[in-house]
C-alpha positions, 0 to 999 in steps of 0.5 A: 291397168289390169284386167281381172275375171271375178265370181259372185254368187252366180256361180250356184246357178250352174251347179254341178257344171261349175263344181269342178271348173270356175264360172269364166270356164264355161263356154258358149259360142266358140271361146270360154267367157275367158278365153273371149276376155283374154281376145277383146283385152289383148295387151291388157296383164289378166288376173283371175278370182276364183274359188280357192280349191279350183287354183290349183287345177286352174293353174295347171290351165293358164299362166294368168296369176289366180287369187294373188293380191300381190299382183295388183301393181295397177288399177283394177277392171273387175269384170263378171265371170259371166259377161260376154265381153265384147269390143262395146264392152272395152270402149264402155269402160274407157268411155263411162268407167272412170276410176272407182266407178262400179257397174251394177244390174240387178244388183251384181257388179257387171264391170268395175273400174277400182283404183290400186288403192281400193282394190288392194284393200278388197283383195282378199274378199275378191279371192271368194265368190262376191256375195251382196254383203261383201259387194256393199263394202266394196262399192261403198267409196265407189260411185254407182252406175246401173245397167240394164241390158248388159249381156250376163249369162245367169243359167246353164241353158242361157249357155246353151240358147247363146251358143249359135249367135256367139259362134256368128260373133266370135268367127268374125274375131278370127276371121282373118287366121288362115285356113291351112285344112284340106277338104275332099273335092268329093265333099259337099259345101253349101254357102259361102265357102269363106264361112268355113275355117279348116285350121292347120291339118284338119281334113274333112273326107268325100260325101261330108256335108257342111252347110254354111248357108245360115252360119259359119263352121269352124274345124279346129287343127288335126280334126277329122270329119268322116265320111258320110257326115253332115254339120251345120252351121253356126258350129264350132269343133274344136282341136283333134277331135274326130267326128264318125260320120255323126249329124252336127246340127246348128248352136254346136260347140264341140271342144278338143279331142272329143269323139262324136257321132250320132245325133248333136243339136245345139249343144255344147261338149267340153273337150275329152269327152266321147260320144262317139255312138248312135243316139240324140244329144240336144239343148244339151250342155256336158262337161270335160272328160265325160263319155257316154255309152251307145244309144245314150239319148237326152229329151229336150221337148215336153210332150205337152209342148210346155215351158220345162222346169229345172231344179237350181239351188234345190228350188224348181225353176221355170227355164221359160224354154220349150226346148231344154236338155240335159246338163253333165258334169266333168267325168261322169258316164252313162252306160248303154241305153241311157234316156236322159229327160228333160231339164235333168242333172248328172253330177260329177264322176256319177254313173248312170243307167237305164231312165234318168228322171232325176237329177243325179247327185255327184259321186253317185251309181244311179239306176232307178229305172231298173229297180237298183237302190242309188249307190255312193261311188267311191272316191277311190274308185273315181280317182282310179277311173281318172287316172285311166282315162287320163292315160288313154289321151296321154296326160298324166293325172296330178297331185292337183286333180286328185285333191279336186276330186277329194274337195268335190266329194266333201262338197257334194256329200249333202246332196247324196244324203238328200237324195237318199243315196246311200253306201254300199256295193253297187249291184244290178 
């Protein structure tokens, strides 16, 4: 039996996020929503269905065939890209999922069970985001069980509200990996010391705080906290990354070579991304390779205490949260000062100033608040930028990353139109 990660439309809820890395990438708590599959389906040969401009990007990630039908050798479990797999999920389907049984909620397939048969013919229709059309030819020789409480993220801020109890739950799946860091006698824990995980070569340096009482803290290998700093737990930080006497509030999750300091606050950062400076960061979520200049400070609470609003699919929507920050997508960069307002987006490879009360296409220069017109940014100076910042870790930019940076740029280019982005030199 195979099993195999899927997009349907979904994917659109968390736009920009999700223009430059599949919806099963995203993560909340310690794993990726495919990082957690690949844990709970230990054994089990994995494929993955994507967009078709993110392979090439993908595989240069995973080892996992993407978007190959001539890897279904086998029965097929489909599962949604956005399910938060569990060890209830494995034992539901081999309890209630029989073969060619498709599991619905609200219309979307959560879990599927299709035989080779049925999911060789479908193959090629599961290489593209799984729209409700396509859904209706797929599950039309399939018997229908309908779901009502099955644990699938549909917004951005869900990835955000889920981070603290998903790091109480994924801790538990590593639990039993041996804790090799060091941990000055000067530093301070509070709570049960069996809840902090320090992995090979992690330190943690005098006068550091970590505060286990209500969570567990997990440091990944070589991560440096330095002195002075204070986390909180539930809490993930990921490997070699470095954290400068910052302030880690509970529901982090802070991915691998990162650089942090300031003020976190149940926020999820992608690994490459700097935000090493003062300034608060909140019931935020941003993407892989962004940085963000000293100062840079996100609202996440309404002056008026109320529910905030958020655009999704160009349509405001109501998050019914009272505390929702700022959601930025891979590359992108905030200069000195920026003040980030609740509910906002910053697109792929934009650059923004000053007061950001908008949300901010990809590719763009956006600096209202000081009276400048926003500016396209131009696609070769993003992929010279990508080079450069790929150098400064060691990694060499690829043929592959280029071409994602193009599609993403064709993609995006009605957004910039509509808001009235237009294309000249940038100046302040």
């Amino acid at each position: 039996m195979i099993v195999s990660l899927f997009e349907d439309e979904t994917f659109e809820n968390f736009l920009p996020l999700t223009y430059a890395q599949p919806v099963f990438q995203l993560k909340s708590g310690i794993f990726s929503f495919l990082q957690r599959t690949r844990r709970v389906f230990q054994g089990y040969p994995l494929i993955l269905f994507t967009r078709d401009y993110l392979a090439p990007t993908l595989k240069q990630q995973v080892s996992h065939p993407i978007n190959n039908p001539d890897a279904i050798d086998d029965d097929l479990i489909l599962v949604n890209g956005t399910l938060v797999v569990d060890e209830q999920t494995r034992q539901l389907i081999q309890k209630k999922l029989g073969k060619d049984v498709v599991m619905t909620q609200n219309g979307k397939v959560v879990l599927a069970h299709l035989s080779r048969k049925v999911a060789e013919k479908h193959a090629e229709t599961l290489c593209k985001p799984i729209a409700q059309r396509q859904l209706k030819k797929i599950v039309k020789k399939c018997k229908i069980l309908k779901a009502q409480n099955m644990p699938l993220m549909k917004y951005p801020w869900d990835l955000v509200n889920n981070c603290a109890e998903l790091v109480r739950k994924d801790f538990k799946l590593i639990h039993e990996e041996s804790s090799e860091g060091t941990i000055d006698k000067q530093a301070t824990v509070y709570g049960d010391a069996s809840n902090l995980h320090l992995d090979k070569e992690a330190s943690i340096e005098a006068f550091s705080v970590l505060d286990v009482r209500n969570g567990p803290i997990y440091i990944g290998k070589e991560t440096i906290v330095h002195a002075g700093s204070r986390i909180t737990g539930p809490a993930y930080i990921g490997d070699k990354t470095i954290v400068a006497s910052g302030l880690i509030r509970k529901g982090c999750h802070i991915g691998n070579v990162c650089r942090v300091g300031g003020e976190l606050d149940a926020t999820i950062l992608h690994g490459y991304t700097n935000k090493y400076h003062t300034g608060y960061i909140g019931h935020s979520y941003v993407g892989e390779w962004v940085n963000m200049g000293a100062a840079t400070t996100n609202s996440d609470l309404k002056s008026t205490y109320g529910t905030v609003k958020a655009t999704v699919k160009g349509k405001e929507t109501n998050t019914r949260r009272v505390k929702v920050g700022c959601f930025i997508s891979d590359h992108a960069k905030t200069s000195i000062g920026t003040q980030i307002y609740t509910g906002k987006k910053v697109g792929v490879a934009s650059h923004v100033h000053g007061f950001v009360t908008e949300d901010v296409p990809s590719f763009t220069l956006w600096a209202k608040s000081l009276g400048a017109e926003a500016v396209e940014l131009y696609l070769r100076s993003a992929i010279e930028t990508q080079k450069r910042v790929f150098a400064r870790r060691g990694i060499k930019q690829t043929r592959a990353d280029i071409e994602l940076l193009k599609r993403i740029f064709k993609l995006t280019a009605k957004e910039r139109r509509k808001a009235r982005v237009v294309k000249r030199k940038f100046e302040l």
